[in-house]
N, C-alpha and C positions, 0 to 999 in steps of 0.2 A: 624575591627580596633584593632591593637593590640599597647601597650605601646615602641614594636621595631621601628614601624616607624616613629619614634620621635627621633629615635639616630641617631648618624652619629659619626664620629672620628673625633673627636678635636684636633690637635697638641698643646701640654701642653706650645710650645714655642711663640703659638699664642692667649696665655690668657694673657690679659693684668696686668700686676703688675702695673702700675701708667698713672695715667689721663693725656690727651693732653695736652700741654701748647703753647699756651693759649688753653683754653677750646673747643675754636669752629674752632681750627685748623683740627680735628679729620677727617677721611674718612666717606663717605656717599654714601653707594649701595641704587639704587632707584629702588623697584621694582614697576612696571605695572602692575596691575591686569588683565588690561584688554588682553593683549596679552602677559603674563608672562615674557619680557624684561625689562633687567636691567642697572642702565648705574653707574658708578663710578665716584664721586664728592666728593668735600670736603662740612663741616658742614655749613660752611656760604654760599655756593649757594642755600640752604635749601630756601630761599628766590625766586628763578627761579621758584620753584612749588608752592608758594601761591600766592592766589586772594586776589586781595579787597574783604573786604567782608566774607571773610574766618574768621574761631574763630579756636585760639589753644587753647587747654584746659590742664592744667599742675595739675602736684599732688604737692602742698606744702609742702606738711609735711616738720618735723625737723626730722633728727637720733640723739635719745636721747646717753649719753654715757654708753650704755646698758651691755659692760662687766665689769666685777668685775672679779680681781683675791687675792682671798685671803687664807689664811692658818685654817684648820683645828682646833678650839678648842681642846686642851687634846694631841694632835697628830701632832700639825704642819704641816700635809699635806696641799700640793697645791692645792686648788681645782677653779674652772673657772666657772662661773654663771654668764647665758645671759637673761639678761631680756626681758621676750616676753610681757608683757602686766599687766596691773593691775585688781587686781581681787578687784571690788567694793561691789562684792555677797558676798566676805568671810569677807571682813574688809569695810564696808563704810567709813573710814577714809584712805584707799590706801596704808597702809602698809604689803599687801601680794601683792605678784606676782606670776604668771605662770611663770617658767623657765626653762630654759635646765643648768643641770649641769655635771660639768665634774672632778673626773672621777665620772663616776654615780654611779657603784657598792659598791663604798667607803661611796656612799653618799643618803643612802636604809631610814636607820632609821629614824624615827620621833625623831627631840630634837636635833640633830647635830646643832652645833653653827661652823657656819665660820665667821672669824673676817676680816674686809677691811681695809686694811691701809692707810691715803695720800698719793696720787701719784700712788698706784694701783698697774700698773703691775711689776714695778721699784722700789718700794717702798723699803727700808732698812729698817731692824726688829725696828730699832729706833724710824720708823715715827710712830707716835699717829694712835689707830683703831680709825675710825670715821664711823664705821656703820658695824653691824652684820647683817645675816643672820639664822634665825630658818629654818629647814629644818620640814615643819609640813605633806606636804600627796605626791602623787603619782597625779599627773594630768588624770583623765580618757581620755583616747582615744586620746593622745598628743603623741605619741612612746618615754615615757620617761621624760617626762616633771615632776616638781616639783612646791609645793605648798611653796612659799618661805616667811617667816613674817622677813621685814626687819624693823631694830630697827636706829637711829643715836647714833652717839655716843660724848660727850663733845659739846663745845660752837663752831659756828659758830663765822664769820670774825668779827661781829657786838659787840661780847661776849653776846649774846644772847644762849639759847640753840641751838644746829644745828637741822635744818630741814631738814628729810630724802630728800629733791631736792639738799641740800647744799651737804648732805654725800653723793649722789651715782656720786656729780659731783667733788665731793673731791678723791674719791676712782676710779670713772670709767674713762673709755675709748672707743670713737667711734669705733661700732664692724665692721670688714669688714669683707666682706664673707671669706670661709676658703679656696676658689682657690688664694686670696689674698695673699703670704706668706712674700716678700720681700718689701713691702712700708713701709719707713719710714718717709712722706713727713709731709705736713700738713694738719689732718684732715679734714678741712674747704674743702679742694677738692673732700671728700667725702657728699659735703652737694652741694645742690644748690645754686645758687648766688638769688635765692625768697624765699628761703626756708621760712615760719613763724617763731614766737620769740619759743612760746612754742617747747618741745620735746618729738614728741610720737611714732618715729619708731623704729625699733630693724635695719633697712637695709633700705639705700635709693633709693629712685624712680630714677636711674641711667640712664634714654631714658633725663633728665632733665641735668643733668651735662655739657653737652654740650652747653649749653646757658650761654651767659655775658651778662652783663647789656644793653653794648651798642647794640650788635644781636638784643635784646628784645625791645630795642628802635626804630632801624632797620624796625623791622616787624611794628612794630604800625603806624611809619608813614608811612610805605606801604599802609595803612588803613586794616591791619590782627586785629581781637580782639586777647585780650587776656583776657581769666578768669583760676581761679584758683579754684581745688575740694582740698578736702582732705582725704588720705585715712589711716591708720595707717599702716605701712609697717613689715610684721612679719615676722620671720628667717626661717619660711617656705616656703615662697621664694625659699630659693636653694635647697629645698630636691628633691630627683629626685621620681618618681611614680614608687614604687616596685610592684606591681602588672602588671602582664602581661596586663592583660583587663584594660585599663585606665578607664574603667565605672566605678570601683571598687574600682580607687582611691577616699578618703577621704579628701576634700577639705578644709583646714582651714580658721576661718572664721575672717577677719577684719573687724575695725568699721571704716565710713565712713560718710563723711558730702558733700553733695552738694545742697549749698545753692541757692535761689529760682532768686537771681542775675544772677545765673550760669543758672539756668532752663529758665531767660526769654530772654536770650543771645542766647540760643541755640533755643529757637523756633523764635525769630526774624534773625537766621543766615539762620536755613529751609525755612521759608517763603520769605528770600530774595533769595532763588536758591543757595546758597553758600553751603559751607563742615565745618561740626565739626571735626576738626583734634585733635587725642587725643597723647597729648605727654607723652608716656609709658604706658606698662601695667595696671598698677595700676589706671591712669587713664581713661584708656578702662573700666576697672570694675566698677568702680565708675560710669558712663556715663551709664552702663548699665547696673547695678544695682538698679541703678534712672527710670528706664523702667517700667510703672507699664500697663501691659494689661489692655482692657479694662477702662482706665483712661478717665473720660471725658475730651474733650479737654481744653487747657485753650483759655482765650481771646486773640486777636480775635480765631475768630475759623477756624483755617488753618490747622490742623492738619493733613487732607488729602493731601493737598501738600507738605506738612512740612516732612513725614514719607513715602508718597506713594512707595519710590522708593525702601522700606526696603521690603525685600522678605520674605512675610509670616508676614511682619508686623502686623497686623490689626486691629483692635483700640488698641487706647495707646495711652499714653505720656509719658514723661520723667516729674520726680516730681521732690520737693523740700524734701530731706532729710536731716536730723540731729540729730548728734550720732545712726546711725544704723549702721547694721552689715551688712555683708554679706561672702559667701561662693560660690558665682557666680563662674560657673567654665565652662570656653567655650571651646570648643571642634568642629574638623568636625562635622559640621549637626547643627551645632548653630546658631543663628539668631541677626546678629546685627541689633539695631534698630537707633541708632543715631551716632554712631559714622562713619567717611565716609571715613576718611586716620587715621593713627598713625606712629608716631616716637617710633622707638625703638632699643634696643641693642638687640646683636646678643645673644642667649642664651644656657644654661646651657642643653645638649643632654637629652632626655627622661623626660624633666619638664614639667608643664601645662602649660607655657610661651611658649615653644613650639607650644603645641596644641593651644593655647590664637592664638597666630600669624598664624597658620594653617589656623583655623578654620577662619578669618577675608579673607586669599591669599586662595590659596590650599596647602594641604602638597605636591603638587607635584610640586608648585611654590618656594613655599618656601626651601624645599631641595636642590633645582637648585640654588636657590639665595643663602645660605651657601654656597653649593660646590663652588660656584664664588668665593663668600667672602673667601675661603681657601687658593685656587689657587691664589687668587691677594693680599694675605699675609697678610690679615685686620687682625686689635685685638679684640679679642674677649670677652666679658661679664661683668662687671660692671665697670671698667676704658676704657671699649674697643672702636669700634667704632660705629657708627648708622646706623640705617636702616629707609628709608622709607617708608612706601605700601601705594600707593595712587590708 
């Protein structure tokens, strides 16, 4: 297995710049597993392949407004700082971050101060800084990443002092991935219509985009469950696996909550004969990351019917987790344990989303079902259109 059979040729004019309207207008390739045939639908038939009985399982999260563009201390340079995550090891009070900055080379030494100003990337030299950034270490093992100590700056709306939530939402902007160039819409199209209040992604869970209120209403009184995991969505998402040997890619690691509501949805969905259908990647991971071997079972005890039909399962359950992590990285030769269909977008050539969807179909399914998706002019990757492997 090498990291090429993971690519294919993308036509740049079939990356989607901007989300369907409405939402659930979007195309929908259905692949078969079982006899690798595909058929072409749009998003609201998505209803024609669930059961009673069926549980969708979505990733919540929020996309926090993760970039910052502000100017150089001493220098006035530009420089672009994406928030990936909070680092609780270095500040227990949450004002360092792991980040990617740009340009990086400019941005080496410990002490640089970059100042953000209201309004962010638009902002006039006029508007008030409402939040610095220290530039203090080198992230180990991140390809670049920085140790970033953010300060606020002046009063909040309240005239209270502003709290670093207030400044990076006074200063930022929802980040869209960088095949993204031409959207100018309104951000909120970049978030889910369940998304939760808080915000902890850098990039959203986009297999979910494709849902409206009413869809979601739709499925329930089909009698489909619905629950909700949460996974923190990290800007490593779109990196592609620079190594030839994808065994040898370095997996980055998100934290993740699947609460025990969710665990006994999904062993009462098993034992009723039904499918956990996971809506996007991110909530594939999450679902089976929650997989713990050798788990005794919960009550009742069904776990043998519940999981028998997972190949190479063999004892296990699926847990309740909160605030963990993980670095789950599925690959041909991988073993799903609970998940049985997914919704997802079509993806970014030579990613682990790739292999993620691979390794669930076959790469040899799943190639055929792109090349389709080509030929029949679908949009492609986080506004694009859906896919789904049942």
């Amino acid at each position: 297995m090498r990291t090429d059979d993971f690519d294919y040729p993308l036509p740049d004019e079939l990356i989607a710049q901007a989300p369907a309207e409405p939402r659930d207008s979007c195309r929908l390739l259905v692949l078969h597993r079982e006899d690798g045939s595909v058929e072409h639908r749009r998003f609201t038939d998505i209803l024609d392949y669930l059961e009673p009985g069926d549980l969708l399982v979505a990733n919540k999260t929020r996309v926090m407004p993760a970039r910052l563009v502000g100017k150089k201390r001493g220098t006035g340079g530009v420089c672009e700082t994406l928030l990936l995550k909070r680092r609780e090891d270095v500040d227990p009070l949450g004002g360092v971050w792991e980040c990617l900055v740009n340009p990086g080379k400019r941005l080496r030494q410990p002490g640089i101060v970059i100042e953000y100003r209201a309004g962010g990337l638009h902002a006039p030299d006029s508007a008030p800084v409402v939040l610095t950034g220290e530039i203090l270490d080198f992230v180990e093992d991140s390809k670049g990443g920085r140790l970033v100590r953010f300060s606020p700056v002046g009063e909040g709306p309240d005239g209270a002092p502003r709290t670093l939530d207030e400044a990076i939402h006074a200063a930022g902007h929802v980040p869209l991935p960088p095949y993204i160039t031409s959207y100018e819409g309104d951000p909120e199209k970049y978030q889910t219509v369940y998304a939760m209040t808080e915000e902890h992604s850098a990039a959203a869970p986009t297999a979910g985009l494709h849902f409206t209120p009413e869809l979601i209403e739709r499925i329930r009184e089909a009698g489909v469950g619905w629950a909700t995991v949460e996974l923190e969505v990290g800007i490593d998402t779109f990196r592609l696996v620079t190594e030839d040997d994808p065994t040898q890619h370095v997996m980055h690691t998100e934290r993740y909550h699947v609460s025990q509501e969710v665990v006994d949805a999904v062993h009462a969905t098993k034992a009723a004969g039904h499918r956990v259908i996971a809506v996007g990647t991110t909530s594939v991971r999450s679902l089976e990351s929650a997989w713990e071997d050798g788990a005794a079972p919960s009550e009742p005890p069904v776990t043998a019917r519940r999981f028998e039909d997972a190949p190479g399962a063999g004892d296990g359950d699926v847990v309740a987790r909160e605030n963990a992590t993980t670095n789950l990285y599925l690959m041909p030769g991988s073993t799903y344990h609970v998940v049985d269909a997914m919704i997802t977008n079509f993806h970014v050539p030579r990613s682990t989303l790739m292999m993620l969807v691979s390794a669930f179909a076959t790469r040899e399914q799943i190639m055929a079902a792109y090349q389709s998706a080509i030929d029949e002019r679908y949009r492609f990757l986080s506004f694009g259109d859906a896919m789904l492997i049942e």
